[in-house]
C-alpha positions as CSV (number, residue, x, y, z in Angstrom):
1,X,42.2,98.3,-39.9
2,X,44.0,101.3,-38.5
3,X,43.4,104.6,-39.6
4,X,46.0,107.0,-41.2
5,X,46.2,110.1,-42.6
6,X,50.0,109.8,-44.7
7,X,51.6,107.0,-45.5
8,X,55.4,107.2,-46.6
9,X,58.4,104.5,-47.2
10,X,61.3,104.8,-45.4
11,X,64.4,102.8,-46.0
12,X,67.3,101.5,-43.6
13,X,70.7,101.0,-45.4
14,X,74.4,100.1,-44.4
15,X,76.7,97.6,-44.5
16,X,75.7,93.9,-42.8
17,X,75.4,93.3,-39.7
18,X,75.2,96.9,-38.7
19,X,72.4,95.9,-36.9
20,X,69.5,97.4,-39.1
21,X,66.9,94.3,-38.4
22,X,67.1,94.8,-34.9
23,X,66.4,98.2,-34.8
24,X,63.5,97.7,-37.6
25,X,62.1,95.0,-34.8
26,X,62.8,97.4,-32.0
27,X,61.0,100.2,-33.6
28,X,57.2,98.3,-34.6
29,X,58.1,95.8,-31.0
30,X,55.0,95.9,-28.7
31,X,56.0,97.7,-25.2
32,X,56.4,94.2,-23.6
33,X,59.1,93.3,-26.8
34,X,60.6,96.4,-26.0
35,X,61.3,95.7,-22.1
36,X,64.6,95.0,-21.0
37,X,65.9,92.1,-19.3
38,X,67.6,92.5,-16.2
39,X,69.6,89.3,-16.8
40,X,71.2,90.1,-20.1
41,X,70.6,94.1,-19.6
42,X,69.1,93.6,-23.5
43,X,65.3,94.3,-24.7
44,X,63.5,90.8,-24.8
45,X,63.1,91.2,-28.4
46,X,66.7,91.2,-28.9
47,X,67.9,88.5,-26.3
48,X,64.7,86.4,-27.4
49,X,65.6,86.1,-31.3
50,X,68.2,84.8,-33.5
51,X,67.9,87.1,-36.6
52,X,69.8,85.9,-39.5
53,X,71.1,88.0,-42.3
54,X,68.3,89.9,-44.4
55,X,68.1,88.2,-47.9
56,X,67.1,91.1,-50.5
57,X,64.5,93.2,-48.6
58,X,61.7,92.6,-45.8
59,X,60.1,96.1,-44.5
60,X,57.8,96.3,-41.4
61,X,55.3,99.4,-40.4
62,X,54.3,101.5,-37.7
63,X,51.7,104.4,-37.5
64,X,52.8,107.3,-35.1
65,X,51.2,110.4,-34.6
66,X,52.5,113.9,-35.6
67,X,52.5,116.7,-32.9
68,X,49.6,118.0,-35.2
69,X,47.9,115.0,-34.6
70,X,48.0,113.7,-37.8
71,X,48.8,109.8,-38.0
72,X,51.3,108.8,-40.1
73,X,52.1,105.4,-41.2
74,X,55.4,104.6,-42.1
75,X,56.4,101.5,-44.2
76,X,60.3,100.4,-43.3
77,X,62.2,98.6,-45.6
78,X,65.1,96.8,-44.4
79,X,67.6,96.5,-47.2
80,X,70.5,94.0,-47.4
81,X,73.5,95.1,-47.4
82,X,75.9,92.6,-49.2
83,X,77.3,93.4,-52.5
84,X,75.0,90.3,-54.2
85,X,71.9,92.2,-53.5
86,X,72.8,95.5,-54.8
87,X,70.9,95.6,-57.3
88,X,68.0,94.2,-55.5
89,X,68.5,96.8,-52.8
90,X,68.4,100.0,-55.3
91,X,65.2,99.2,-56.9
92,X,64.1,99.6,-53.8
93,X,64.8,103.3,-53.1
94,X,61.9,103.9,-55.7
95,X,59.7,106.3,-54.1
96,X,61.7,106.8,-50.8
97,X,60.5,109.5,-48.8
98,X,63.2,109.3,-46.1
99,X,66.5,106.8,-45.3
100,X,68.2,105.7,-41.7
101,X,71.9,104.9,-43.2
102,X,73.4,102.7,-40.0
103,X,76.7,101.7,-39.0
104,X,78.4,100.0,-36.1
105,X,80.2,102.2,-33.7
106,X,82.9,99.4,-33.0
107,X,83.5,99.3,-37.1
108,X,85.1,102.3,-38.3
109,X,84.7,100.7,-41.7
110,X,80.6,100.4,-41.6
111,X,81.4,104.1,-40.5
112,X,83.7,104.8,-43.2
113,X,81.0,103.1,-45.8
114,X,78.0,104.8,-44.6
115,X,79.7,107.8,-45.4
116,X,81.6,107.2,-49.3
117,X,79.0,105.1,-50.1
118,X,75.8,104.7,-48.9
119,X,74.9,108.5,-48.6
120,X,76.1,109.3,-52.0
121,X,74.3,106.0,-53.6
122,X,71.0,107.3,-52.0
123,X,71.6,110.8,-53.3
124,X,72.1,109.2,-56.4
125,X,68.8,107.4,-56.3
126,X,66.5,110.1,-55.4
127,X,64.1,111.4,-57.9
128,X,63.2,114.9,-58.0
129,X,60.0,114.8,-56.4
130,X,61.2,113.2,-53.5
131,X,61.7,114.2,-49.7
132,X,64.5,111.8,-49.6
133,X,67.4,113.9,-50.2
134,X,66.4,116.5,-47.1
135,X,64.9,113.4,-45.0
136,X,68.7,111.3,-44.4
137,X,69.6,110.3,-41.0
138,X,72.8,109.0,-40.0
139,X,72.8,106.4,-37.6
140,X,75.9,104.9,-35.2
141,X,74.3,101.6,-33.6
142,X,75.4,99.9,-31.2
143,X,76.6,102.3,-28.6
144,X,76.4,99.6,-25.5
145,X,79.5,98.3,-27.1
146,X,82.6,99.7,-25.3
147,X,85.5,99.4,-27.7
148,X,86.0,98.3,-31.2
149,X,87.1,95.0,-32.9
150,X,90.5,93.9,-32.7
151,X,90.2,96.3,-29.3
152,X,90.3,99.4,-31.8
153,X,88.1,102.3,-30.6
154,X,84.4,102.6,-30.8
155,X,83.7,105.8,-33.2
156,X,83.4,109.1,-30.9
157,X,80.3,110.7,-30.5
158,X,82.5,114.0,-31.2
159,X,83.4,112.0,-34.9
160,X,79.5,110.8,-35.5
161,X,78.3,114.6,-35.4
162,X,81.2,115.7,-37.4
163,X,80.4,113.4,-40.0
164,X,76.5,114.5,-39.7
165,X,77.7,118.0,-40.3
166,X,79.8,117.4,-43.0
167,X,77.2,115.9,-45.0
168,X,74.0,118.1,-43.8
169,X,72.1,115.3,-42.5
170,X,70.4,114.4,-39.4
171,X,71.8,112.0,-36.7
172,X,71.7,109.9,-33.8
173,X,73.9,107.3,-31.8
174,X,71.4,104.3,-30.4
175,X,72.3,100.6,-29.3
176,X,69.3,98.1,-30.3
177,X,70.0,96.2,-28.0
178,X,69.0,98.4,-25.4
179,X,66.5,100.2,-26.8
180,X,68.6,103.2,-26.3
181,X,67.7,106.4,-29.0
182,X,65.9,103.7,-31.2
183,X,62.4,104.9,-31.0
184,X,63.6,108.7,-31.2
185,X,65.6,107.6,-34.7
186,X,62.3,106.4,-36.7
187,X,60.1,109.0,-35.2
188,X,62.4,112.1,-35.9
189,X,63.1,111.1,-39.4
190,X,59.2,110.3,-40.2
191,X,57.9,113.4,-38.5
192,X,60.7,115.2,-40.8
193,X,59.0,113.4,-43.6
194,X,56.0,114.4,-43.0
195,X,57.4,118.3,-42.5
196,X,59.5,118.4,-45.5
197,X,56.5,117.1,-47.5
198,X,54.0,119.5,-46.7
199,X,56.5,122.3,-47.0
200,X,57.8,121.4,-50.6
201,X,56.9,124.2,-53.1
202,X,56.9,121.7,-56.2
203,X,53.9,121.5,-57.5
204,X,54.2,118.0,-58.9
205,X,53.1,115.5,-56.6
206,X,54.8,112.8,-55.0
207,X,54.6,109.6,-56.8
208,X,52.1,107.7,-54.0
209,X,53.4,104.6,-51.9
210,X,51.6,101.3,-51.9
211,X,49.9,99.9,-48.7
212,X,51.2,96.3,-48.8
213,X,49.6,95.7,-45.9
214,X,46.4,96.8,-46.9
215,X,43.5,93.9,-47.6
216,X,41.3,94.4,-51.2
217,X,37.9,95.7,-51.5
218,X,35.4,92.8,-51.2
219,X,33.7,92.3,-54.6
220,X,30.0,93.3,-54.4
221,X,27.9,90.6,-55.9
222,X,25.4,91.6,-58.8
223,X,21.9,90.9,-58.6
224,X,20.9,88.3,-61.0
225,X,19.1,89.7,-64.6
226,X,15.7,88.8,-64.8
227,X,14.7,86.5,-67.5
């Protein structure tokens, strides 16, 4: 099993079909996954699959390693955005360390959302002994797109960065279709995880994260008693 020396939970929100499972399965791809095809100028993993909607909440991990060269593993949950879910979704901001809030460049309203809504509900959510409300990252996906629906716009880069200043988070604009900024979206925000957590001052620790993927001990067998 891989080693690590942190593990946190990190969670992707927006509205659907922002595009948060494709960048979830860009992010943990293998480097062959992540390769683009010339034909469709896409990354395999993208042009390969047909991804349906996320139903409630699936989460993949990755381990990266700190400039420090401490490995941390990162568990990604990927939660649905439809109204239905809600609820599911905001149990699962319990013990968040960090968010990606997404939206899709060519839908000023997933921009609009991610802004009046998804932001504040995550503030909302954090506990006190959390990282989560220093560790937000705004995300615009979808940035190989070169004008909006109905032909409206695609949301400026100049209007992304205005909106990241506006609520003091930290950004970026990627396309997860091309691989573009994905990579540089999860590792940023898990690094600044990792940072914010070893700076906090409180002295009360964070509530600790479950490996899911972790197998159980084997049970040691007893020796028999003698008669």
């Amino acid at each position: 099993m891989d080693q690590y020396d942190e593990l946190y939970k990190v969670v992707l929100v927006g509205d659907p079909g922002v595009g948060k499972t494709n960048l979830l399965a860009y992010f943990t791809a293998t480097e062959e996954e992540m390769a683009v095809d010339a034909s469709t100028n896409a990354s395999k993993i993208f042009s390969s699959s047909v991804r349906k909607p996320t139903i409630g909440v699936e989460f993949g991990t990755k381990i990266i390693t700190h400039p420090n060269g401490k490995r941390i593993k990162a568990q990604i949950w990927d939660t649905a955005g439809q109204e239905r879910y809600r609820a599911i979704t905001s149990s699962h901001y319990r013990r968040a360390a960090g968010a990606l809030v997404v939206y899709d460049v060519s839908s000023r309203a997933t921009f609009d959302n991610a802004q009046t809504h998804w932001l504040k509900e995550l503030r909302n959510s954090a506990d006190n002994n959390s990282t989560l409300l220093s560790c937000l990252m705004l995300v615009g996906n979808k940035i190989d797109l070169t004008e909006g629906i109905n032909g409206a716009p695609v949301v400026a880069a100049e209007e992304h960065d205005a909106a990241m200043a506006a609520a003091g988070v930290h950004g970026v604009r990627a396309s997860a279709k091309t691989g573009e900024n994905v990579v540089q979206a999860f590792e940023n925000l898990i690094i600044e995880v990792y940072n914010q957590d070893k700076a906090r001052n409180t002295p009360a620790p964070m509530e600790p994260v479950v490996d899911l993927t972790a197998k159980p001990p084997t049970k040691k067998k007893l020796p028999a008693c003698c008669n």
